[in-house]
LUMMILUM-627871 format. One line per 10 residues: number of its first residue (from 1); their letters; for each residue x, y, z of C-alpha. Coordinates in pm, 1 decimal. Layout:
N
NUM = A = X:Y:Z; ...
***
This chain:
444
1 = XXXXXXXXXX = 18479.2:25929.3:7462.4; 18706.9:25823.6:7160.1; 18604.7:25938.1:6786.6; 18411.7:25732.4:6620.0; 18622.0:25574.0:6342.5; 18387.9:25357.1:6126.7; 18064.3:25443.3:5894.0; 17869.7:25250.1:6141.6; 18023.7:25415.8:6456.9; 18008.4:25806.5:6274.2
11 = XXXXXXXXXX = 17635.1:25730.8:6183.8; 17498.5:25608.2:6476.4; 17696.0:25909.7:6668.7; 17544.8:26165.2:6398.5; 17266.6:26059.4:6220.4; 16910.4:26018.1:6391.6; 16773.8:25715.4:6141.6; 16421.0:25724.1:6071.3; 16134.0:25513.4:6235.0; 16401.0:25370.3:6437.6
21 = XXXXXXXXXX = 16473.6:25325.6:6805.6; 16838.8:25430.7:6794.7; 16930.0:25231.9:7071.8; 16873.4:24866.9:6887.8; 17194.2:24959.0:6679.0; 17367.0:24886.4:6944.1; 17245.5:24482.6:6877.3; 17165.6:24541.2:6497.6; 17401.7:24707.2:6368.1; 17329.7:24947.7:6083.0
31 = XXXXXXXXXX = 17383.2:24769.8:5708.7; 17629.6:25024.7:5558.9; 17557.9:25064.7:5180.1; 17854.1:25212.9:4929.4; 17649.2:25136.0:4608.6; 17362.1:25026.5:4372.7; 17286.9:24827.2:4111.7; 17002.3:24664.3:3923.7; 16803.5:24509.8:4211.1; 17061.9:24475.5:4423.7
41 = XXXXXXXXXX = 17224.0:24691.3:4681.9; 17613.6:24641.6:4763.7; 17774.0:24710.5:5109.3; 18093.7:24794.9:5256.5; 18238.8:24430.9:5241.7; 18125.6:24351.0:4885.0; 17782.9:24182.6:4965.8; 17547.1:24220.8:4694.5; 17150.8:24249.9:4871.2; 16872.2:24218.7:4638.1
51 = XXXXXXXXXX = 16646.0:24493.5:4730.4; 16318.3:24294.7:4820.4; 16139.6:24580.9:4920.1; 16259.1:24886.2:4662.0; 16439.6:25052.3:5002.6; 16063.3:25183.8:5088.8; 15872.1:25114.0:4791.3; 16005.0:25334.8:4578.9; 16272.9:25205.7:4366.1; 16054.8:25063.8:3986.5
61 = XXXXXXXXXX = 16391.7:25010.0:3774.2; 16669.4:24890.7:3970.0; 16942.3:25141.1:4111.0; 17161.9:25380.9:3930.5; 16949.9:25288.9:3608.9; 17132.3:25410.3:3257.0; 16842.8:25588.6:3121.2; 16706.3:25777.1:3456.7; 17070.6:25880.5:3516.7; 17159.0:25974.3:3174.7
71 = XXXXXXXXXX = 16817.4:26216.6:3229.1; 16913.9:26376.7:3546.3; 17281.2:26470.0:3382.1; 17123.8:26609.6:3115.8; 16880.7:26862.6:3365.5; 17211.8:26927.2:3546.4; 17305.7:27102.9:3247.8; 17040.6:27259.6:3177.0; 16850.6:27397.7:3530.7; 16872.2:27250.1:3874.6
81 = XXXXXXXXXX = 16606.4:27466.8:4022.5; 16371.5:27775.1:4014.8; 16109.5:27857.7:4273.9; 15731.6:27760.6:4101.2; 15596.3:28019.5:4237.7; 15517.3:28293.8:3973.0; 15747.1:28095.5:3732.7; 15756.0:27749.5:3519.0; 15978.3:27516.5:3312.6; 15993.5:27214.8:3096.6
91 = XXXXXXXXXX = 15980.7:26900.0:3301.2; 15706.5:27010.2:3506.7; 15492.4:27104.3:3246.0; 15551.1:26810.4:3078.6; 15515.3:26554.0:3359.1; 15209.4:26729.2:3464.9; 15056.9:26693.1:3110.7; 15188.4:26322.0:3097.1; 15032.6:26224.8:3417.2; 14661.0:26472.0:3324.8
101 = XXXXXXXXXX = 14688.6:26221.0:3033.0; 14738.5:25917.0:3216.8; 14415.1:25964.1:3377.7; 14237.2:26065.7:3111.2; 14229.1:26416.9:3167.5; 14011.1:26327.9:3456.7; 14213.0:26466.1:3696.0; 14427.7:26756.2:3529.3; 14614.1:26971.5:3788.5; 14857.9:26880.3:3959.8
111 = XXXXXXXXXX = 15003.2:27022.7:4295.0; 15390.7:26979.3:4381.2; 15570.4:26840.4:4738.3; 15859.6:26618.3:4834.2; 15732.3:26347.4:5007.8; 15400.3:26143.4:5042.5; 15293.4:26282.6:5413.3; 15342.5:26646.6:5232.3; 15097.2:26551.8:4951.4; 14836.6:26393.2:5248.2
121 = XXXXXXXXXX = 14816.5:26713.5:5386.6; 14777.0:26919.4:5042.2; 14479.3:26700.5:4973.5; 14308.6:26702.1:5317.9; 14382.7:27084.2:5313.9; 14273.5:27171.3:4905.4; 13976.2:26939.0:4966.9; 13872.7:27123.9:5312.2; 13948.1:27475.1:5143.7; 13731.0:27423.0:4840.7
131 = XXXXXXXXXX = 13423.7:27321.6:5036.2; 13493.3:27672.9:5235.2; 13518.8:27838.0:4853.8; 13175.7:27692.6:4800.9; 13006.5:27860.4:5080.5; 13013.1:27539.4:5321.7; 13318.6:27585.1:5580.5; 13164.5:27318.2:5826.1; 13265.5:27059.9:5604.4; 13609.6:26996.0:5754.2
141 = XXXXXXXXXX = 13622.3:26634.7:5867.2; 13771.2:26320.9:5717.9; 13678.2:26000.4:5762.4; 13977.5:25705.5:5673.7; 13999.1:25265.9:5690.4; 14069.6:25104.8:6020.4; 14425.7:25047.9:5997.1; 14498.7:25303.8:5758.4; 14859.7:25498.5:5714.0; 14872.9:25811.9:5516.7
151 = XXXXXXXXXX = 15197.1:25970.1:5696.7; 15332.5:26089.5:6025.5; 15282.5:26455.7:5955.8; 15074.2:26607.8:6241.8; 14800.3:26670.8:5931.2; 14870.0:26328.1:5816.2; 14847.7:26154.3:6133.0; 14459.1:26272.0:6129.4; 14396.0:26026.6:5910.5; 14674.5:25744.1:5977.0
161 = XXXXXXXXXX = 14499.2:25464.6:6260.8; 14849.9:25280.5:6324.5; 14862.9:25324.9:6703.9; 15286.8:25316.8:6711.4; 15293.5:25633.5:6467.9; 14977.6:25852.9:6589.6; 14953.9:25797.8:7002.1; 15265.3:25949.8:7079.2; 15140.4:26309.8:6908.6; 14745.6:26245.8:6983.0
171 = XXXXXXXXXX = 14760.0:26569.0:7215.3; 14859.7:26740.1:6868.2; 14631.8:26575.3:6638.0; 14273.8:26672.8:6555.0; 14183.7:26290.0:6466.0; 13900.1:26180.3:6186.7; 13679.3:25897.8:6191.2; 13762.1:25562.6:6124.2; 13524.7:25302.4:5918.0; 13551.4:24919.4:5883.4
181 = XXXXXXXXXX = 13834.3:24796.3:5670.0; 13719.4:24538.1:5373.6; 14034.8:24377.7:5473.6; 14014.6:24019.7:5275.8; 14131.6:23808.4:5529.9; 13824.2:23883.9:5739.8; 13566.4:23753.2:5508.4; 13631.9:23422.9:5676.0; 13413.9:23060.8:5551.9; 13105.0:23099.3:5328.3
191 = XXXXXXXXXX = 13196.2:23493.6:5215.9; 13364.4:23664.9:4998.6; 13597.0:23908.2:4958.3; 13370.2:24149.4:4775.7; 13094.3:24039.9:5050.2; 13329.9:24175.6:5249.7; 13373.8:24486.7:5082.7; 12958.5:24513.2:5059.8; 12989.6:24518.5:5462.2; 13252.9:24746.1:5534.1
201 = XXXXXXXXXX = 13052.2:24962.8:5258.4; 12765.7:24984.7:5424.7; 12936.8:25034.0:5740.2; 13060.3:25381.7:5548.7; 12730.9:25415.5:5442.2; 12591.8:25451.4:5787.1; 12861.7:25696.0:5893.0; 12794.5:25953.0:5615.8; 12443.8:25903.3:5671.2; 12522.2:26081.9:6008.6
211 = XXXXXXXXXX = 12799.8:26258.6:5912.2; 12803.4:26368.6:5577.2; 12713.5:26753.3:5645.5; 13059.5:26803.4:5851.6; 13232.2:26545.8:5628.0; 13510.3:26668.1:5421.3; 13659.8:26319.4:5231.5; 13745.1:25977.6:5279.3; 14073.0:25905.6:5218.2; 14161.3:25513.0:5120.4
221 = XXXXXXXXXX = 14451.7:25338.2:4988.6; 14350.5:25180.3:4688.9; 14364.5:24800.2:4663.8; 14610.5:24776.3:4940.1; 14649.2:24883.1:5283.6; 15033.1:24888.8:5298.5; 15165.5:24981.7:5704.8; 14849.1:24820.3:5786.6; 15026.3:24438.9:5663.7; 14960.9:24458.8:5281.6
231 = XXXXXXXXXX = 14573.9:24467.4:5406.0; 14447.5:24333.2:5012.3; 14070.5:24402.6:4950.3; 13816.5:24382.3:4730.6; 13802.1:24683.2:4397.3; 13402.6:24702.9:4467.4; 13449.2:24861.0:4808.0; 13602.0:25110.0:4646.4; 13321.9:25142.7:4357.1; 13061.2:25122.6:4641.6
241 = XXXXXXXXXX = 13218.3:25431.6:4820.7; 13299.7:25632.1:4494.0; 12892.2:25629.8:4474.8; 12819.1:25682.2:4841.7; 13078.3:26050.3:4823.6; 12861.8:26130.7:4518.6; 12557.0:26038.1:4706.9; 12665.4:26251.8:5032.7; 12899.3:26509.2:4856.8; 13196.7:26434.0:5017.8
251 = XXXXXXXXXX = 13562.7:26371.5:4855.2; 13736.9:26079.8:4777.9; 14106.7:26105.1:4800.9; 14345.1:25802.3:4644.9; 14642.0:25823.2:4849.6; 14853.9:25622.1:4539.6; 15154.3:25721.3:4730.1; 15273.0:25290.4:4761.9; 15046.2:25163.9:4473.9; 15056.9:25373.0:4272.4
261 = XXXXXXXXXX = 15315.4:25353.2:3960.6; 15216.4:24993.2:3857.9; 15271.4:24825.4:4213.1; 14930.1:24649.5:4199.2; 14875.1:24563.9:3800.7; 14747.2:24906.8:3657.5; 14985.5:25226.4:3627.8; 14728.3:25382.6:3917.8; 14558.1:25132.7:4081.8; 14196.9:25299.1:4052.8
271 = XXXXXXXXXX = 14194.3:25198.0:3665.3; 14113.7:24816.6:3868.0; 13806.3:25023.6:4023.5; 13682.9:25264.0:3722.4; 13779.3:25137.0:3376.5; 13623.2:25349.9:3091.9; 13316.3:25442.0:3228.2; 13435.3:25758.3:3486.0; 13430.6:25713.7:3867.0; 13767.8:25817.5:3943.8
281 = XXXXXXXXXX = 13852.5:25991.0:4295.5; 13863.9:26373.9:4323.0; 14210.6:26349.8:4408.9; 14490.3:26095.4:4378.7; 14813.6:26159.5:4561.2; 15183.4:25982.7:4466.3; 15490.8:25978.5:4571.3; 15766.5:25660.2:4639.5; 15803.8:25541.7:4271.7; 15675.8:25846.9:4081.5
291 = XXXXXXXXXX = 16037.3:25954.0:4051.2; 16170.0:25622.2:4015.7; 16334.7:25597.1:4391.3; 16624.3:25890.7:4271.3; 16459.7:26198.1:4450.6; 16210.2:26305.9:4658.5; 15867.7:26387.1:4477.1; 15517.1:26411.6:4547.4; 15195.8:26555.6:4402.9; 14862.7:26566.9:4408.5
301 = XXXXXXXXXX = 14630.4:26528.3:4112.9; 14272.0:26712.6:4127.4; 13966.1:26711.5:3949.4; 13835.9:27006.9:3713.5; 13562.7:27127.6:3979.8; 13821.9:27073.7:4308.6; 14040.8:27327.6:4124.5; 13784.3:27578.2:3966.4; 13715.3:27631.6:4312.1; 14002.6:27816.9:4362.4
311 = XXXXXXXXXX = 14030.7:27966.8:4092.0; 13892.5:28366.7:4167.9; 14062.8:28754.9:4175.6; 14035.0:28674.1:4513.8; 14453.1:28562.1:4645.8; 14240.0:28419.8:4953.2; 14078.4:28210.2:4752.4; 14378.9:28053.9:4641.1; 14541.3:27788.6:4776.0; 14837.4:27916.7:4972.7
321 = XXXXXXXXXX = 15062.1:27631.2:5057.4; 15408.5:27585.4:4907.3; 15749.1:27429.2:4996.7; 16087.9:27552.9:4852.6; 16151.1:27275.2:4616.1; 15775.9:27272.7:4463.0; 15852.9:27086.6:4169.2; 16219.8:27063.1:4127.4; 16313.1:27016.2:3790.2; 16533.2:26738.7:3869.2
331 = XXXXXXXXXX = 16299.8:26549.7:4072.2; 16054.3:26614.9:3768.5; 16341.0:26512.0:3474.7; 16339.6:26159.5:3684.8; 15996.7:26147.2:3715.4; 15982.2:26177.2:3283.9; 16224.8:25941.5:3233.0; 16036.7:25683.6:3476.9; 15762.6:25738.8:3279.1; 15922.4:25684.3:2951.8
341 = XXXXXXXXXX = 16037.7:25370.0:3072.0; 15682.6:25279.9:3123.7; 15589.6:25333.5:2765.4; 15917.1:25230.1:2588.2; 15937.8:24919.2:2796.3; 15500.0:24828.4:2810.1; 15574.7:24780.9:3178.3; 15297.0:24692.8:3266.5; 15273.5:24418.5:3026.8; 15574.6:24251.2:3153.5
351 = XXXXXXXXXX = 15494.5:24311.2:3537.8; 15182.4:24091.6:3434.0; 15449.6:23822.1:3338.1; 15700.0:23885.3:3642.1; 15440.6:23906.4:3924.7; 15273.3:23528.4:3787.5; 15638.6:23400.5:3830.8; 15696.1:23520.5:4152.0; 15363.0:23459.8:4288.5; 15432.3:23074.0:4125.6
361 = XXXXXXXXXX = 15748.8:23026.7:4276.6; 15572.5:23172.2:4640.8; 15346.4:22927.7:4635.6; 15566.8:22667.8:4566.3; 15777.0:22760.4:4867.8; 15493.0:22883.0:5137.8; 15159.2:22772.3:5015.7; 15173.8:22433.1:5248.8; 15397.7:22572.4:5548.0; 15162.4:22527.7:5852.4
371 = XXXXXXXXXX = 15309.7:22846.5:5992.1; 15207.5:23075.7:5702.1; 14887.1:23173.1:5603.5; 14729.4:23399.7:5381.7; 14940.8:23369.3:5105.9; 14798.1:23680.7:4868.1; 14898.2:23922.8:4597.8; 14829.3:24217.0:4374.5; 15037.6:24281.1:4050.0; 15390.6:24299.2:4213.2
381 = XXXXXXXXXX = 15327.9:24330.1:4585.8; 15331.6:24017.0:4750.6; 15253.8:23933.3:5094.1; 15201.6:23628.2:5398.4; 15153.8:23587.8:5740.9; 15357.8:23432.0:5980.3; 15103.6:23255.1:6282.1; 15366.3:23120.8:6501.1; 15565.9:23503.4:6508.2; 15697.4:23534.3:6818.9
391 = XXXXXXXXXX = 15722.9:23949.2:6930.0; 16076.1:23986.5:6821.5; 15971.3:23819.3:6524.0; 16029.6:24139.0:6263.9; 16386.3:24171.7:6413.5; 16479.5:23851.7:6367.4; 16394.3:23792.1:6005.9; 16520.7:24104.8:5909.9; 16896.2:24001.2:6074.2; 16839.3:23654.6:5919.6
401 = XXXXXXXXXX = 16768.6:23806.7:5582.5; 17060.5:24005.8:5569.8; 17268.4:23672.0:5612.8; 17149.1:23531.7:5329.5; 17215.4:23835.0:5097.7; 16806.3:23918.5:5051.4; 16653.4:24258.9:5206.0; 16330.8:24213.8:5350.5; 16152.0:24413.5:5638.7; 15848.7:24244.8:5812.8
411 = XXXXXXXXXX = 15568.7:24440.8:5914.1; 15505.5:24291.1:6242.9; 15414.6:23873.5:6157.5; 15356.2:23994.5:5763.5; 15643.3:23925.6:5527.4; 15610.8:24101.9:5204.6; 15782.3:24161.0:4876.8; 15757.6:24436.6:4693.7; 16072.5:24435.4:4427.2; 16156.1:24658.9:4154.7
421 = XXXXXXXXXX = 16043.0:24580.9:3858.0; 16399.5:24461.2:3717.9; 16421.9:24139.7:3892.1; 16522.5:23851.2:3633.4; 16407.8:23459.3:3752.2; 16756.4:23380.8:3894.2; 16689.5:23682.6:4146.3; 16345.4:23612.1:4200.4; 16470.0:23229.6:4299.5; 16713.4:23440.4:4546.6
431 = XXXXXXXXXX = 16448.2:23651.3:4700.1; 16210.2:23327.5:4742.4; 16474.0:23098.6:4868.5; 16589.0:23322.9:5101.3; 16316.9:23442.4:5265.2; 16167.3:23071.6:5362.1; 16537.8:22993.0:5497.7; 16538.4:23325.3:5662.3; 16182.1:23235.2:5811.7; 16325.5:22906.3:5936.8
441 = XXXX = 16616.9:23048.2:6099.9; 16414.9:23385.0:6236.6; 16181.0:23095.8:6437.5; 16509.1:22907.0:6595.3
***
């Protein structure tokens, strides 16, 4: 067998890609990318991409920003990384004050991984753990939406009902309950989407009625189901089942891991469900955009009483789990600067003014097309349905995409955008333009 010569030829011969069946490289080939910038994403032969989807959601401020890299040369000089394990240092200190603050101080301790699966399983195992602390060990069951994804981690697959990721490793998965999605599109003529949300509600209702006693948490993607198709619901399901865990004493989890970071209006997307008044989740995990899309981070953020739990003489008490990089200090130095960015910049503010625009100029383009329907959208993820998708559809659109210089990656029939938050209106025109001539040409 000759050596392979290319990037394309030494990856696929070295490198097992994620989420991938390897053999469809050998149709579709692999996009080989040399460099970033802004939005966009530049390959081997000079074509510039813009990055429709922040390469997995987690990208906010364009690649190889100024300020984010001008951070993480700084930490180089200063520490790369110590174990947090019976030590400390700046930027995780800071960044774990910065985010206690962000909620309010309503959630004030925060818990260190790498990747969103990792911080799944912290919060399914701290919330499991600190009913054992309090004397009630049978509560050890979690209950999650129909369609839900919160990671392909065996722990993480518990609670994850997307039947490509989880049936494969069922023999190895002790599987939770699943409840009725408030999934909008469902509420069909002469409801609502909050009717919706009253129904699937009381559909939970009924479940911890029965079930609260072995019931650990539910565990919900707030706003928006994203693996699922950009599911979009209404915020009072979510009010509805913050009461019903107080009612049945039972955890709520906010896996912000995708919308989290300003992805759906709000820096975390529960400030749509709680405002002022209190109500916030017990704990709210993150990951993807948290560190800007420059290195892997994740966390979970716990209440006062989830956390005095643990706290005893007792080191069994404690929460043993740990991974080597625990809260890097680079990872964390990125993480600051994305969050400075946030301030310096009012973000959030301006997403309010890019996400009308884009949502405009979707409308424009898809809002009559007989083949699409619905159109919907929350702050800056945007999202329709293709009816007439044939199987290969996903495939297709992808390949056609990358021919017209935008990067977007169905989920099944649902095409969805979810840029970083640089995009100007000449790259927003791009991203529009190209995906209704790439959904023409992925239908041929």
């Amino acid at each position: 067998m000759p050596k392979p010569t290319t990037l394309l030829e030494r990856s696929r011969a070295a490198v097992w890609h994620p989420c991938t069946q390897m053999k469809h490289h050998e149709t579709l080939p692999l996009v080989p990318i040399v460099r970033g910038e802004g939005a966009c994403l530049i390959d081997a032969d000079g074509r510039r991409l813009i990055d429709g989807i922040s390469s997995w959601w987690v990208n906010l401020f364009g690649h190889c920003n100024p300020r984010i890299n001008a951070a993480l040369r700084d930490q180089l000089e200063q520490l790369e990384h110590v174990m947090l394990a019976g030590f400390t240092h700046p930027p995780v200190v800071a960044l774990s004050e910065r985010l206690a603050a962000l909620t309010g101080h309503r959630l004030g301790h925060a818990f260190y991984a790498s990747d969103g699966a990792s911080a799944t399983e912290i919060a399914l195992k701290m919330s499991a753990h600190s009913w054992r602390n309090c004397g009630r060990p049978q509560k050890n069951r979690f209950i999650s939406l129909a369609g839900s994804y919160h990671g392909e981690t065996v722990g993480a697959l518990a609670v994850t009902d997307v039947a490509l990721f989880r049936d494969a490793y069922a023999p190895l998965v002790r599987m939770g309950s699943t409840v009725p999605t408030p999934d909008a599109r469902l509420a069909g003529s002469g409801r609502s989407a909050a009717d919706l949300a009253r129904e699937a509600a009381s559909a939970l209702e009924a479940h911890l009625q029965q079930h609260h006693a072995e019931t650990a948490a539910l565990i919900v993607e707030p706003l928006v189901q994203g693996a699922a198709g950009m599911v979009m619901y209404d915020a009072e399901y979510l009010r509805l089942a913050r009461t019903l865990c107080d009612r049945y004493e039972v955890h709520l989890i906010a896996d912000e891991i995708a919308v989290g970071c300003g992805r759906t209006g709000t820096f975390f997307a529960w400030e749509q469900v709680a405002g002022d008044d209190g109500g916030w989740p017990d704990f709210i995990c993150l990951s993807k955009g948290i560190s800007g899309g420059y290195l892997p981070l994740s966390l979970v953020l716990s209440s006062d009483a989830v956390f005095d739990s643990f706290y005893d003489d007792t080191t069994a008490r404690g929460f043993l789990h740990s991974h080597s990089y625990t809260g890097n200090p680079l990872a964390c130095r990125a993480a600051l600067a994305t969050l400075e960015i946030f301030e310096q910049d009012d973000v959030i503010a301006s997403n309010r003014l890019r996400a009308a625009h884009l949502g405009k100029l979707a409308r424009e383009r898809f809002g009559d097309r007989p083949d699409v329907a619905h159109l919907r959208q929350c702050g800056m993820i945007l999202a329709f349905d293709v009816t007439t998708a044939a199987p290969d559809f996903a495939r297709r659109f992808f390949a056609a995409g990358l021919e017209l210089e935008v990067l977007l990656r169905p989920i099944g029939n649902t095409v969805y955008f979810m840029p970083p938050y640089v995009l100007d209106d000449d790259e927003m025109h791009q991203l529009i333009d190209g995906a209704a001539r790439a959904l023409d040409l992925a239908q041929r």
